[in-house]
C-alpha positions in Angstrom: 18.3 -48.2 -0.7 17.8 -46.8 -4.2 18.5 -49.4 -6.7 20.7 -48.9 -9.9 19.0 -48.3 -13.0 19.0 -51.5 -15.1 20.6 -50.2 -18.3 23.5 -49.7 -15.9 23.7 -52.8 -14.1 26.4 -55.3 -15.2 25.5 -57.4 -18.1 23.8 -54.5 -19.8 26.0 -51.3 -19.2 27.5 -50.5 -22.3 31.2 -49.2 -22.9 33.0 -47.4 -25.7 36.7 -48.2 -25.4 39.2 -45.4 -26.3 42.9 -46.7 -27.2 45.4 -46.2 -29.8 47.4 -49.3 -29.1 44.9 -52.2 -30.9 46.1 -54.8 -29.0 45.3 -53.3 -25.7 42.1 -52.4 -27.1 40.9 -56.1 -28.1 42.1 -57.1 -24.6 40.6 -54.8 -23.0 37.6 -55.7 -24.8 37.6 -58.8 -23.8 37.8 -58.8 -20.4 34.7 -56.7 -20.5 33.0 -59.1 -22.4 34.0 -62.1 -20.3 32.7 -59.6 -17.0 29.3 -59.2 -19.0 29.7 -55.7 -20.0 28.8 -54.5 -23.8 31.6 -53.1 -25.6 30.1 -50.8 -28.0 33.3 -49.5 -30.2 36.7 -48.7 -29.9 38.1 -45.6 -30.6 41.8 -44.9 -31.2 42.0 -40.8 -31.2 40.4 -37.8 -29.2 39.2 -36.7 -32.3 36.9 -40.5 -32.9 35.9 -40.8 -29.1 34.2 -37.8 -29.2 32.6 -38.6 -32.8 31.4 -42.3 -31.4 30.2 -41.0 -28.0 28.0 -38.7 -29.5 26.8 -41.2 -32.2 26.3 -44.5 -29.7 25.9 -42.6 -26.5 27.4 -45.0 -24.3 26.7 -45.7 -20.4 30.6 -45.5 -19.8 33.8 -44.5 -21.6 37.1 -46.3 -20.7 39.4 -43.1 -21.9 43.4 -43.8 -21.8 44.7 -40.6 -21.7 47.4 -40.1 -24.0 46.0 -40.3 -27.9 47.4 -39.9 -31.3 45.9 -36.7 -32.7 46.2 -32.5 -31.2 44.3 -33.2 -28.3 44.4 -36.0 -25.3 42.3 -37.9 -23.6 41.7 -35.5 -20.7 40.1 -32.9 -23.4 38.3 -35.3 -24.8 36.6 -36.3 -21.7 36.5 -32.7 -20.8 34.1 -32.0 -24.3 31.9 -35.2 -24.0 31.1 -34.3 -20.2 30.0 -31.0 -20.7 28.3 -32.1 -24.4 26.8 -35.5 -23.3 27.3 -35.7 -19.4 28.8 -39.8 -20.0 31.3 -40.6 -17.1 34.7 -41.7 -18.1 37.5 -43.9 -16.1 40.9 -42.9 -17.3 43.0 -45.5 -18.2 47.1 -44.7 -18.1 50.3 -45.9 -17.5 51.8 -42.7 -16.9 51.1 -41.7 -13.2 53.0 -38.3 -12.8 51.6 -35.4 -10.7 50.9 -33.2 -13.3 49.3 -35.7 -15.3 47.3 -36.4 -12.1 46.1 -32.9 -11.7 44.8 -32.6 -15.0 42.7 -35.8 -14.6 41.6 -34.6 -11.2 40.3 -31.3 -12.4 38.0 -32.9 -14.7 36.5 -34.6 -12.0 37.0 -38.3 -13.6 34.4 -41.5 -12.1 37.8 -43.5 -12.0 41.8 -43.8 -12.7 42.8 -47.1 -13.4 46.4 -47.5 -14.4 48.0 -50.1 -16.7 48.3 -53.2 -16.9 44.9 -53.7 -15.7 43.5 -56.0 -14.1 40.1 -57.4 -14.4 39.3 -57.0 -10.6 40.1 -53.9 -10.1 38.3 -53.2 -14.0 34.9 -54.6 -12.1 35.3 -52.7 -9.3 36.4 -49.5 -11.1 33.5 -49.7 -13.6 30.5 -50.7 -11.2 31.7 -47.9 -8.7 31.6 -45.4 -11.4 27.9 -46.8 -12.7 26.4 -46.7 -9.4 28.3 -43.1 -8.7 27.0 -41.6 -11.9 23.1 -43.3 -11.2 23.5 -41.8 -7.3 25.1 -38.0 -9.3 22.1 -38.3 -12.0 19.2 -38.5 -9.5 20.4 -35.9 -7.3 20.6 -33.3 -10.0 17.7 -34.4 -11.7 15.6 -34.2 -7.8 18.0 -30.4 -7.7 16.7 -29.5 -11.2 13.1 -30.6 -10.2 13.0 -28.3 -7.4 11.1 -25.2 -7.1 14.1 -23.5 -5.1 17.7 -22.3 -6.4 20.5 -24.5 -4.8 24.4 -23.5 -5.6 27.0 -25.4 -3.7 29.9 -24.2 -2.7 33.7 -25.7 -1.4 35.9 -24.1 1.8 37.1 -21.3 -0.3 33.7 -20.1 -1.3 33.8 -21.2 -5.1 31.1 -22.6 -7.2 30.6 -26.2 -7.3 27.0 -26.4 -8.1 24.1 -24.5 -9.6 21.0 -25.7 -10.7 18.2 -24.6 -12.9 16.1 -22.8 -11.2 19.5 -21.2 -9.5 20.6 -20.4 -13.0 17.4 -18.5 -13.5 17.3 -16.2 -10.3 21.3 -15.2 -10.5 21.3 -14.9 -14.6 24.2 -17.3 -14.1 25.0 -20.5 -16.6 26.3 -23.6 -14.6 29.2 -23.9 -16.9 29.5 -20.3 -16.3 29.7 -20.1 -12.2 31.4 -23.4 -12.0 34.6 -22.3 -10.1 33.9 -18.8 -9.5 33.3 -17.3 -6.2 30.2 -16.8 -4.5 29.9 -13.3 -3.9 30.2 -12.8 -7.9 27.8 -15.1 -8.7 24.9 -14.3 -5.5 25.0 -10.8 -4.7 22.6 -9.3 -1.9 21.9 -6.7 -0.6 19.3 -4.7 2.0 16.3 -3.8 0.3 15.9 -0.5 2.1 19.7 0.8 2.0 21.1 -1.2 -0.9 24.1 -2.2 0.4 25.9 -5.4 0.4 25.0 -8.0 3.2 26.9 -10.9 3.9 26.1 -14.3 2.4 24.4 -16.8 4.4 26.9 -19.5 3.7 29.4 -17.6 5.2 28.0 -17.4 8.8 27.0 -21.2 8.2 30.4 -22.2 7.7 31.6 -20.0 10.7 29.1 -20.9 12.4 28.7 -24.8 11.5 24.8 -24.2 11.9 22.1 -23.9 9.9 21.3 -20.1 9.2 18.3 -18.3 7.4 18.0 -15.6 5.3 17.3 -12.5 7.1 13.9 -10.8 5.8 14.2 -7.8 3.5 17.1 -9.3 1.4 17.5 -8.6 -2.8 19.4 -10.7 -4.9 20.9 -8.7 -7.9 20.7 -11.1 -11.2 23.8 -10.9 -13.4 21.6 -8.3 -15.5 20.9 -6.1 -12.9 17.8 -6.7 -11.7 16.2 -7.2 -7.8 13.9 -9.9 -6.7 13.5 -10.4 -3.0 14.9 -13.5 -1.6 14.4 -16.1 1.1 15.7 -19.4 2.8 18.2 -20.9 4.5 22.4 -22.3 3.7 23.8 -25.4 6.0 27.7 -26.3 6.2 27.9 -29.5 4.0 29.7 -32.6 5.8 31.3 -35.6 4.8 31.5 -39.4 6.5 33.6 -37.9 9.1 31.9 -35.2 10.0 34.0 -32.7 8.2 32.4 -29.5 6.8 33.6 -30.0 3.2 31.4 -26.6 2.0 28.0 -25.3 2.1 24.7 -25.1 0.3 22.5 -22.4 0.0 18.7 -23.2 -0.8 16.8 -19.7 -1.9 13.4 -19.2 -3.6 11.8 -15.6 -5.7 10.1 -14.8 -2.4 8.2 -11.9 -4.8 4.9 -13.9 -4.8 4.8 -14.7 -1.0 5.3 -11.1 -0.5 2.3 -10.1 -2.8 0.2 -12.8 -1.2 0.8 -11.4 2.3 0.2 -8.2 1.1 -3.5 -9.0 -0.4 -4.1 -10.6 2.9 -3.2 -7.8 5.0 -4.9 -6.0 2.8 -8.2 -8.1 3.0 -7.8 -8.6 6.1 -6.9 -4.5 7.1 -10.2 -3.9 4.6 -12.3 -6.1 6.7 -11.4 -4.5 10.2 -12.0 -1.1 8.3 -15.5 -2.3 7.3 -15.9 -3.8 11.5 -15.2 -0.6 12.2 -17.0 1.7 10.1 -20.5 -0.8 10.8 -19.7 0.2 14.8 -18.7 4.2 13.5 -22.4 4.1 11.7 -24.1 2.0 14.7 -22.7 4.5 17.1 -23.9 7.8 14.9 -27.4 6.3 14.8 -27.4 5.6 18.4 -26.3 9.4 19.0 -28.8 10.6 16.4 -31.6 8.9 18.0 -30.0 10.2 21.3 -30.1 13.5 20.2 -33.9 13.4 18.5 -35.0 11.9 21.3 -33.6 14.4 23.6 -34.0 17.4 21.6 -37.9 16.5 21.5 -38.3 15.8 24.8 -36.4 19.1 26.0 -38.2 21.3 23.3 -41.5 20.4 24.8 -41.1 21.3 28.4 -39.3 24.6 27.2 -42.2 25.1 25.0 -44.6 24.8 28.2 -42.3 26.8 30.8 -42.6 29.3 27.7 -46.6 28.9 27.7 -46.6 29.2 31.6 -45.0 32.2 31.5 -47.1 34.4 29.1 -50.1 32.9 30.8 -48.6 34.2 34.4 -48.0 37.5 33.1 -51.6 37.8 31.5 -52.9 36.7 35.2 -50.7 39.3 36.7 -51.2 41.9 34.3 -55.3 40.9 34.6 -54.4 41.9 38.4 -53.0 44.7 38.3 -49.7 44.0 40.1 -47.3 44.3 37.1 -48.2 47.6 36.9 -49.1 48.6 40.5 -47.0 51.5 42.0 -48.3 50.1 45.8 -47.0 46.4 44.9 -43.1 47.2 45.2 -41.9 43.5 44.4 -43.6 44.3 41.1 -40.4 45.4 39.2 -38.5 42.3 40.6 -41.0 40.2 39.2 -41.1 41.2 35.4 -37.5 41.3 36.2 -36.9 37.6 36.7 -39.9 36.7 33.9 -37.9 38.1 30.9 -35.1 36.4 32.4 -37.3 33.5 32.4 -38.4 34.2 28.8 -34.9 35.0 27.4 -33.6 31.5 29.0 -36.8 30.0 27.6 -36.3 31.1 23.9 -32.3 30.6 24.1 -32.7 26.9 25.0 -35.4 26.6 22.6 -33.3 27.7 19.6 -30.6 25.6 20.6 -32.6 22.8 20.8 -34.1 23.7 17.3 -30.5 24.4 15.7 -29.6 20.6 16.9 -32.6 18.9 15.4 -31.9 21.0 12.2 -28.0 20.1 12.2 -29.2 16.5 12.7 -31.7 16.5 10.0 -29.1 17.7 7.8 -26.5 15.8 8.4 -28.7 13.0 7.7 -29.8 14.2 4.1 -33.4 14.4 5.3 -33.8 18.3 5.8 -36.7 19.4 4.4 -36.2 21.8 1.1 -39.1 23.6 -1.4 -37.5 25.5 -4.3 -39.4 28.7 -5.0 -38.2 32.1 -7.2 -36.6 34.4 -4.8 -36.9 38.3 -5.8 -33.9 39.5 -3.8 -34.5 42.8 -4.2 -38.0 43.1 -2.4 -37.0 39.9 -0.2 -33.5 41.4 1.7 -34.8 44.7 2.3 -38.0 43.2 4.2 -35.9 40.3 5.9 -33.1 43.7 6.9 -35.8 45.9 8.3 -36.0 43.9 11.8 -31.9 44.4 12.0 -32.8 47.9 10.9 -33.9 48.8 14.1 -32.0 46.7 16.5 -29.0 48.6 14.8 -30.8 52.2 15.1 -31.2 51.5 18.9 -27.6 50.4 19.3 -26.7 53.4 17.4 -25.0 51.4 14.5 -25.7 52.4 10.7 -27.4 49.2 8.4 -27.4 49.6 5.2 -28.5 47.1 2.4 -27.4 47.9 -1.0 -29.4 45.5 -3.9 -29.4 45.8 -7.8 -32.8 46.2 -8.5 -32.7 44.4 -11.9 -31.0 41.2 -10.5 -32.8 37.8 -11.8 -34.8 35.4 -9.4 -32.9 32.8 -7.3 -34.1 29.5 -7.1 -33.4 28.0 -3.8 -35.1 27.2 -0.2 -36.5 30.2 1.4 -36.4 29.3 4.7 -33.3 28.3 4.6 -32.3 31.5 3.0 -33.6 33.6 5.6 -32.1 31.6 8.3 -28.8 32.5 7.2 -29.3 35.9 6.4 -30.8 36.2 9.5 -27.8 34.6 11.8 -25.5 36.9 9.6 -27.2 40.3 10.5 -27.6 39.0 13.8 -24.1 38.3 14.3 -23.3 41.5 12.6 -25.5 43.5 15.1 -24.1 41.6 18.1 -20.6 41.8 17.8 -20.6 45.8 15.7 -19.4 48.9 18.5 -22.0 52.2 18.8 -20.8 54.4 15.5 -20.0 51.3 13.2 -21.0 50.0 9.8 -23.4 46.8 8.9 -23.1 46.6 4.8 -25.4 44.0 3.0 -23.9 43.7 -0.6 -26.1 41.7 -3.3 -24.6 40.9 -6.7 -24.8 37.9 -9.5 -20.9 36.9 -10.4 -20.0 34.7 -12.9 -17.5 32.0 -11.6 -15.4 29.5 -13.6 -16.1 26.2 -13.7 -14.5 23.0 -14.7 -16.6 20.2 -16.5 -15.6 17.3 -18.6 -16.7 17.7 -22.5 -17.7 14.8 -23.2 -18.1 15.9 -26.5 -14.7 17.2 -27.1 -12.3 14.9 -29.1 -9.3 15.8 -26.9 -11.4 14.6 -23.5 -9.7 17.2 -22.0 -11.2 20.1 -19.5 -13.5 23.2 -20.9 -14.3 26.0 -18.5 -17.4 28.3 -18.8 -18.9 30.5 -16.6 -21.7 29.4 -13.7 -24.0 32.1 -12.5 -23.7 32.6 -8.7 -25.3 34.7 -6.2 -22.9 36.9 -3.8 -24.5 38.0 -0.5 -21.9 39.8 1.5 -22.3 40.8 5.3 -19.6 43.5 6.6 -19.6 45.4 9.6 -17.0 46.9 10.9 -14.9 47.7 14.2 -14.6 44.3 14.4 -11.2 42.3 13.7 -11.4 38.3 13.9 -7.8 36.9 14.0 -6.4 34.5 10.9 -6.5 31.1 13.5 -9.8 32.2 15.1 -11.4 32.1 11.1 -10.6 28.6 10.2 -12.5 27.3 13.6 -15.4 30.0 13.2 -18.1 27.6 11.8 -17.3 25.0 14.4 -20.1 24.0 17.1 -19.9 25.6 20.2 -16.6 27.1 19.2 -16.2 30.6 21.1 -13.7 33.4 20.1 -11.5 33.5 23.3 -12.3 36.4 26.0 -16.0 37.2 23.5 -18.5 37.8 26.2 -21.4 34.9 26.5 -23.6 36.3 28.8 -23.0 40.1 27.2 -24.4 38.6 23.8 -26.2 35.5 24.6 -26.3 33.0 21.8 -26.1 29.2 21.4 -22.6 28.8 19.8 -24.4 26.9 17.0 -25.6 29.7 14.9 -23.0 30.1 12.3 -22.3 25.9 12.7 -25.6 25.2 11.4 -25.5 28.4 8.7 -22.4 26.8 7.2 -24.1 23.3 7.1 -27.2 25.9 5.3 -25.3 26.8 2.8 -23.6 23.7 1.7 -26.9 22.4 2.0 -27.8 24.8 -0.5 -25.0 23.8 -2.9 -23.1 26.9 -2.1 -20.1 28.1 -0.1 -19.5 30.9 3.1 -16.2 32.2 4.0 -15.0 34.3 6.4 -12.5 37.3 5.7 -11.3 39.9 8.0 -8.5 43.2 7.7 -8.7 46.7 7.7 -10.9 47.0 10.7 -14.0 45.2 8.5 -15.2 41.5 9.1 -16.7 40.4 6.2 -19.2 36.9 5.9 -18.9 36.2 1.9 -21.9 33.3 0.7 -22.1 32.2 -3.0 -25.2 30.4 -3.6 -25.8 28.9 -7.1 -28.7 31.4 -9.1 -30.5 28.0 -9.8 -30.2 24.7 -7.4 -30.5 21.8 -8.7 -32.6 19.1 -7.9 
């Protein structure tokens, strides 16, 4: 049991007496006296009550209710409550309703009517003391807590709001008292923004206990959202009658934002489990495929070996060429098949090692100066024939005052190479293979450091344009965009007719970027045309 303060107990509470008939007064006084109480003052008008409360702050007030002066008792006790929060007893002879509902409204700690007697004065006072201590440490627990509380009656009006309460609705207690709930807590859906009903409502329909549904915004008095969360239970009295409801809610902002970093962290953590298994699982396919590639390039290179060396037996023998041997023809037959196979699993096996070696950064480059205009024309002449035999027309046209590109030349000729090989592949008897060769000056956009604004300056970056054309030859717009793809194929394209690894132009793309530059594929008109910018100097 919580025990009574001692400045209320009896002996030590102390009274201020409000009565404008004297002798009543000093009576009343000294019954309290003789009961142990401290009589503090008496007061005779509204007007002094309120002067003397506020000056000796009394435990109790003793307030008859009608008073000489503009305003009665009821007022008065009215103003001192909500100023100084000092329970009064009324003290009347006049019982009538209405003077009974104005009392009642003020929520009075007693009603003692005249001639009093000093029983029921004891019992009157030491209820209201021991009411007022058991009122004053509930609201001082319900202003200590961390969560809003408002309590409301049957009819869904105020009765109760406390601090905290006052800050998340924008509401003043003296403000909401009496008004109805669904002015003073408004919610609403945090995706749709409409109205929701109130917790306390389905508690009292439902006499149970109910929580706040997640996702749920309170709109303060000013307008503002803040996400909310708890719980509202029906509110009982001694007889088990549901008497109202209270709703218990909390800024559920911080809870959000903790569970957010958490996820976060937590989501961050899986996505660094996973890319530790993405990276374990690349190196295990690297070394799958350097080990692989190295062990198929050397028995390709052997079969290769063994073959030359069997045709150098057979040739030292005579029976490639001899007219009486007539399996002869069959044989050289099935060694170039033998050799083509050979060399075609060889350069796929090289182009893997070399996509690997790129992809992991470790791809050998040595910058030298790069005279295009002797360089294409000796790299073309190869393509030259193979054209002239197919009866296409090659032709390389080079400025022959353009300035020395920087860059890796094996590299370089490896994708000039693919290009013209692609271009002499895929080009019909009677068509075109152009080479183009030109410096261009491209925009690009740098900071300036230097530049008060901070903003962007553009100036021109030397590039070098190699463009491959041939024509009588039409790739469609969704076959270009998957062109530099591994082992990707242009539907109903002939395999066997034009051999190849289906890694050539996969591993020139990866050439090019390699070389800080860019390829691009274009295609109307009946031309096909390969477009590469490399950089005129590359950078370390």
């Amino acid at each position: 049991m919580i025990g009574i303060p001692s400045n209320t107990k009896k002996g030590t509470a102390r009274i201020l007496v409000v009565e404008d008939e004297y002798i009543l007064a000093i009576n009343l006084q000294e019954s309290l006296e003789s009961l142990g109480y401290t009589v503090l003052g008496i007061a005779d008008s509204a007007e002094e009550a309120i002067e003397k409360a506020s000056k000796l702050r009394p435990n109790l007030i003793l307030m008859d209710i009608r008073l000489r002066g503009e305003i009665d008792g009821i007022q008065a006790s009215e103003q001192i409550w909500h100023n100084l929060q000092i329970p009064v007893i009324y003290l009347t002879g006049h019982s009538d309703q209405s003077t009974v509902e104005r009392a009642t409204l003020t929520s009075p700690f007693g009603y003692i009517l005249k001639p009093i007697k000093e029983q029921e004065l004891y019992v009157a006072i030491q209820t209201a003391l021991n009411r007022y201590d058991r009122e004053q440490f509930l609201s001082s627990v319900l202003r200590g807590m961390g969560d809003g509380v408002i309590v409301v009656d049957l009819e869904l009006r105020v009765k109760y709001l406390n601090q905290v309460g006052e800050a998340l609705t924008g509401w003043q207690w003296d403000e909401a008292k009496g008004q109805m709930l669904t002015e003073v807590l408004k919610l609403v859906d945090e995706q749709t923004h409409l109205p929701v009903q109130n917790p306390i409502i389905k508690a009292l329909q439902q006499e149970t206990t109910i929580y706040l549904d997640s996702g749920i915004l309170l709109i303060s008095r000013d307008g503002k959202t803040r996400p909310v969360a708890d719980s509202a239970t029906p509110l009982k009295d001694n007889s088990g009658m549901i008497t109202g409801a209270v709703l218990v809610f909390r800024d559920d902002t911080q809870r959000r934002l903790t569970e957010e970093r958490n996820f976060a962290v937590e989501r961050a953590q899986q996505l660094e489990i996973q890319v530790t298994e993405l990276q374990r699982v690349n190196q295990l396919k690297e070394d799958f495929l350097a080990t692989t590639s190295h062990e198929m390039r050397t028995p390709l290179s052997n079969i290769k070996m063994a073959i030359s060396a069997l045709e150098n037996i057979l040739d030292r023998q005579g029976s490639l060429n001899s007219n009486e041997f007539s399996p002869s023809e069959s044989v050289v037959r099935y060694l170039n098949i033998l050799r083509d196979q050979c060399e075609q699993e060889l350069e796929l096996v090289d182009n893997l090692l070399y996509i690997r070696m790129i992809d992991a950064d470790v791809y050998p480059l040595e910058l030298t100066s790069i005279q295009l205009q002797y360089w294409l024309p000796h790299v073309a002449e190869y393509f030259e024939e193979r054209a002239r035999a197919r009866q296409q027309t090659l032709q390389v046209n080079v400025l022959p005052n353009l300035p020395p590109l920087v860059s890796d030349l094996p590299s370089l000729t490896e994708i000039v190479s693919e290009l013209l090989n692609n271009a002499c592949k895929y080009t019909p008897p009677d068509e075109q293979i152009m080479v183009d060769v030109q410096v261009i000056d491209t925009p690009k956009s740098l900071i300036d450091e230097n530049a008060e604004s901070g903003g962007l300056a553009n100036f021109p970056v030397s590039h070098v344009q190699i463009k491959i054309s041939n024509s009588g030859v039409i790739i469609l717009k969704k076959e270009q965009s998957r062109i530099f793809e591994p082992f990707y194929r242009i539907p109903q394209s002939d395999r066997w007719q034009h051999r190849g690894t289906g890694l050539g132009l996969a591993l020139v793309k990866k050439l090019v970027e390699y070389l800080q530059g860019t390829i691009e594929v274009t295609s109307s008109h009946g031309w096909t045309t390969f477009t590469v910018l490399l950089p005129l100097s590359l950078s370390e």
